[in-house]
C-alpha positions in Angstrom: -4.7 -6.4 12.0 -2.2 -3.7 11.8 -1.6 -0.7 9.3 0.8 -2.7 7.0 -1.3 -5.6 6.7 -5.0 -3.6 5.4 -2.5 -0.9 3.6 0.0 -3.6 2.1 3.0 -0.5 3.1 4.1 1.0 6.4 2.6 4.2 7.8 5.9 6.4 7.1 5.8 5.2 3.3 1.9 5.8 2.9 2.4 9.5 4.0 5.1 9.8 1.8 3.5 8.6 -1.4 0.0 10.7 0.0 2.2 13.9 0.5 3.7 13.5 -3.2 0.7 13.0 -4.7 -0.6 16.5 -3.6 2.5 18.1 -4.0 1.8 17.0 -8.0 -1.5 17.8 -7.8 -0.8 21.7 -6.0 2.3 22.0 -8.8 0.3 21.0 -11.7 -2.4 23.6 -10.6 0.1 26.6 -11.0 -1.2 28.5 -7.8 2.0 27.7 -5.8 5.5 27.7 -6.1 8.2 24.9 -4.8 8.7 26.2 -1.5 5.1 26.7 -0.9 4.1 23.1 -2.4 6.8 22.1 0.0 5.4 23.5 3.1 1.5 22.7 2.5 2.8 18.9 2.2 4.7 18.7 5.5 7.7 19.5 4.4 10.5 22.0 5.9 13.5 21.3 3.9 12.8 22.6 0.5 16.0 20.6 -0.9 14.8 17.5 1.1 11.4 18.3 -0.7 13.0 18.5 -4.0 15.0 15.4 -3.8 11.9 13.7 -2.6 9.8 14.6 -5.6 12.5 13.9 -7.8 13.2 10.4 -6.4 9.2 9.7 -6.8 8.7 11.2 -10.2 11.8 11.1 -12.2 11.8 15.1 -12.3 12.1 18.2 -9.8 8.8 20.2 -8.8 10.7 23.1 -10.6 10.7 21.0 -13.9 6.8 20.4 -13.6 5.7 24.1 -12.7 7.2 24.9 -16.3 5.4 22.3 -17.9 1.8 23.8 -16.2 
């Protein structure tokens, strides 16, 4: 049985939802900034980052730093 079939979603979109998640988690903490967030997830396009987030959560990481 492969990934897709136990996980229900392909490999590529699994790490991208478990990246995001963290990325929330780090940005709702307050100990990092974006480009930090960004780079402890994976990421090294902060804009690709950014567009990312926003595509997942309706908002940009800059938006939820404010709010924590």
């Amino acid at each position: 049985m492969g990934f897709k079939e136990l996980f229900g979603t392909s490999t590529f979109a699994y790490l991208r939802e478990q990246r995001m998640e963290r990325a929330m988690l780090l940005l709702r903490s307050g100990t990092s900034n974006v480009t930090e967030t960004a780079v402890a997830v994976g990421y090294n396009n902060i804009s690709h980052f950014s567009e990312s987030f926003k595509k997942k959560y309706g908002m940009k990481p800059s938006e939820i730093l404010r709010m924590y």
